[in-house]
N, C-alpha and C positions, 0 to 999 in steps of 0.2 A: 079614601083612606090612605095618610103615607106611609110608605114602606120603611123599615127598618132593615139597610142593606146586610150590615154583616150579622145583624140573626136570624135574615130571612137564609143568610147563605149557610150558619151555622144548622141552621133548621135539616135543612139544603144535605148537608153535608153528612149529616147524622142520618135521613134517610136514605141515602145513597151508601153509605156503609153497613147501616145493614142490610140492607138489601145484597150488598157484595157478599159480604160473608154467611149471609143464610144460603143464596143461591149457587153463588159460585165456590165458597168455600165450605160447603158442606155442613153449616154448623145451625145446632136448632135456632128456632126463634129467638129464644131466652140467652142464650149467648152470644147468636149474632148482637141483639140489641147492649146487652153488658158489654161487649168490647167495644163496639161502636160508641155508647157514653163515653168509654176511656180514650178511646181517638177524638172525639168531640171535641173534649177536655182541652185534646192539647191542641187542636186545632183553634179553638178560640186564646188559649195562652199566650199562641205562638204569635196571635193576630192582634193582641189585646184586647177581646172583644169579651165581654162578660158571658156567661153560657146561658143561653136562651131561658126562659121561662116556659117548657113544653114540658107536657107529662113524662116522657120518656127521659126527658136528661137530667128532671128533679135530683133522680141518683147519683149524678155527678157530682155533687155539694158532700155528700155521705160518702162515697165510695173512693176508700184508699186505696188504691191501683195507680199505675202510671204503665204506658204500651214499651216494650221492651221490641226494641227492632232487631236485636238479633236472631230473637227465637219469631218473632211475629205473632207477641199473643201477649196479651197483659198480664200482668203479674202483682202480687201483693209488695207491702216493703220488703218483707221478707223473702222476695223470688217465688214465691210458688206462684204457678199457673193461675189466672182469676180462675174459668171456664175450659172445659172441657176434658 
């Protein structure tokens, strides 16, 4: 079977973020996984890489957010907090 490098890494990357922020940033499953889509996002944007086809990031197609680096937490257009 060949590999698909950067969705295998986008895949990659998306469980490795939540995992961060469920375990080491304290945050439930349900919103480590929501932020982690919105990082996904911009990590495939940033790469130009389309955003995987995995159950978990389906939500990234639908969900209007983008991760705001100042506060470090996603936000709507409108600034509010997505989570938490």
């Amino acid at each position: 079977m060949k590999r698909n490098v950067p969705m295998d890494s986008a895949i990659e990357f998306f469980e490795e973020r939540a995992a961060i922020l469920e375990f080491d940033a304290g945050r439930t499953r349900r919103e480590a996984e929501l932020l982690a889509v919105v990082l996904t996002r911009r990590f495939c944007k940033t790469r130009g890489i389309p955003i995987p086809n995995h159950p978990s990031l389906r939500a990234a197609f639908r969900l209007d957010a983008e991760w705001n680096d100042d506060i470090g937490d996603a936000v709507t257009k409108n600034g509010r907090r997505l989570a938490g």
